[in-house]
C-alpha positions as CSV (number, residue, x, y, z in Angstrom):
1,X,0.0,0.0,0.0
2,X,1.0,3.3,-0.8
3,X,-0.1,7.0,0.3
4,X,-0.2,10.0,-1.7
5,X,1.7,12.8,0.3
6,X,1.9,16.2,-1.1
7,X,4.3,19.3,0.6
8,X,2.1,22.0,2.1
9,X,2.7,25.8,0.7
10,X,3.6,27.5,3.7
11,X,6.4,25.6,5.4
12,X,7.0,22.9,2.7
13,X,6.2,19.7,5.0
14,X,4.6,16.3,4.1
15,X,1.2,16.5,4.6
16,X,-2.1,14.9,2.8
17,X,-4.1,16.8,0.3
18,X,-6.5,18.9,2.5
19,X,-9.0,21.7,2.0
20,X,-12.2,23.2,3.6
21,X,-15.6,22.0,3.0
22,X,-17.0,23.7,-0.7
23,X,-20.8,25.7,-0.8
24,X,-22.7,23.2,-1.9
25,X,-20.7,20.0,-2.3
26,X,-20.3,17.0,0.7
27,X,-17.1,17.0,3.2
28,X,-16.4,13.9,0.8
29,X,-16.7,15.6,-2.7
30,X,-15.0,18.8,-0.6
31,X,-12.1,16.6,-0.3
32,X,-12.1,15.0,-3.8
33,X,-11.5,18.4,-5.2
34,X,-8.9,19.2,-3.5
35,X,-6.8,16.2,-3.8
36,X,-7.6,17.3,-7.7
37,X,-6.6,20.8,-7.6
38,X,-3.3,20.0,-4.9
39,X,-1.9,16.8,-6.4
40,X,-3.6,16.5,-9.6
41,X,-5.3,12.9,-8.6
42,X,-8.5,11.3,-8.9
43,X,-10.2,8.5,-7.7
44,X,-12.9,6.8,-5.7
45,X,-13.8,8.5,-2.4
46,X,-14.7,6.9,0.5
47,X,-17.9,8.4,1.9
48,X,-17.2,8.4,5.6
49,X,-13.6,9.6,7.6
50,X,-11.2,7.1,8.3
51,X,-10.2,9.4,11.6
52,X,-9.4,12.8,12.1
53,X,-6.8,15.0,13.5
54,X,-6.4,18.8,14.7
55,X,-4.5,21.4,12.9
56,X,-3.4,23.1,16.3
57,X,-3.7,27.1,16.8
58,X,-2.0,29.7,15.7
59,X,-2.2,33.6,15.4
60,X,-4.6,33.1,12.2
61,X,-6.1,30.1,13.8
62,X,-7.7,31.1,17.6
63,X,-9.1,27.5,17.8
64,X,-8.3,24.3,17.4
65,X,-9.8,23.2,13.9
66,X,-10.4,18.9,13.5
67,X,-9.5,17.6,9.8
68,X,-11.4,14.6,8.7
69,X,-9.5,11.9,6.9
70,X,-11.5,10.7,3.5
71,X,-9.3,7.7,2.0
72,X,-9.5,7.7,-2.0
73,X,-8.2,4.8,-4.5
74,X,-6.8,7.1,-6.7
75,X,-7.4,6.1,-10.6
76,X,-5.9,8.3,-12.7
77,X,-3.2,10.9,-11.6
78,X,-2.1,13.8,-14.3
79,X,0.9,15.2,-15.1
80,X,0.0,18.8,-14.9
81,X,-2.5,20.2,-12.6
82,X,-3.6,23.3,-10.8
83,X,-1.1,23.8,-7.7
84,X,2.2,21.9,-9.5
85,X,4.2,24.9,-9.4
86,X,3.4,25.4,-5.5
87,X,3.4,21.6,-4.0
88,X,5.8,18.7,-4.4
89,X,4.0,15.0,-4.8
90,X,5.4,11.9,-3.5
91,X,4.2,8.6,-3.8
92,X,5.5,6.7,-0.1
93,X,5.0,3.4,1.6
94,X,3.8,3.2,5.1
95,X,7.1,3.2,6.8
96,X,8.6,6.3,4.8
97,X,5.3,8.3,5.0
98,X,5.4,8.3,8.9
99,X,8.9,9.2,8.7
100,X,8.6,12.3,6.8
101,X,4.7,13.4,8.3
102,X,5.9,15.5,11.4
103,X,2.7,16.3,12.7
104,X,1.5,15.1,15.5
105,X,-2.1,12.4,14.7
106,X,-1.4,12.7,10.8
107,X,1.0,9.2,10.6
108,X,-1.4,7.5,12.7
109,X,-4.2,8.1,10.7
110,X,-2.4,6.7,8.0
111,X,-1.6,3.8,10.3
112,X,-5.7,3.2,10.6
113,X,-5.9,3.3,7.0
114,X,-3.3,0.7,6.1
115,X,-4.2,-1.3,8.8
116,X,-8.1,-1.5,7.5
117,X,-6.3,-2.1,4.3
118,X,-4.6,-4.7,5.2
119,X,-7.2,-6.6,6.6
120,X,-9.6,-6.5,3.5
121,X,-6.7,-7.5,0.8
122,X,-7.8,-10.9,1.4
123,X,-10.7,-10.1,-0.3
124,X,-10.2,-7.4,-2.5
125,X,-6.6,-6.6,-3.1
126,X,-6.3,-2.2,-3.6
127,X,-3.0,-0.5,-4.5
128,X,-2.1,3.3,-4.5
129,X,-4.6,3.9,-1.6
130,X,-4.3,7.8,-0.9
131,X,-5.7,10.1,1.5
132,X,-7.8,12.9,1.4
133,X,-8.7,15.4,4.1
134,X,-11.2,18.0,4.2
């Protein structure tokens, strides 16, 4: 199993595709387009959060904001797409992806997922599993 990681703008660390939630679209389809418009994938979404994790606060954020983790198979991935000259994309197995997430509840969210994963292959084997957060 592998995750999709993508950097983030500001500081340039790992991190999973993430937005807010869109007027008029689900947290799920929320989250679909932006794994599309940050790393250019898409992919079948997963209608209910694998786990969550906060983004902690800081002088633009006074609280405490929880991110919801939406898994995707990811089907087709392009080769241009709308942030590529802002974010880096990396492809990463479960032991590199929680060595380069640094924050603290993200790499064991990913843990969950490839854990779930893992279970299921005996049934119906999935590659290139990514995540996306709203």
């Amino acid at each position: 199993m592998v995750f999709l990681l993508i950097t983030s703008r500001g500081r340039g660390k790992w991190i999973f595709p993430k937005g807010g939630l869109m007027t008029g679209k689900t947290p799920w389809e929320s989250a679909a387009h932006e794994a599309y418009e940050e790393a250019g994938v898409e992919g079948e979404i997963e209608e209910s959060p694998i786990g969550s994790y906060f983004l902690p606060i800081t002088d633009e954020r006074p609280q405490p904001v929880e991110v919801k983790m939406f898994p995707m198979l990811v089907t087709r991935q392009r080769d241009d797409w709308k942030e590529m000259g802002q974010r880096y994309r990396h492809w990463a197995v479960l032991a590199e992806a929680k060595r380069l997430i640094t924050h603290d509840g993200l790499a064991d969210v990913a843990l969950l997922l490839a854990q779930r994963e893992t279970s299921r292959s005996e049934v119906s084997p999935k590659t290139r599993t990514a995540f996306r957060t709203q």
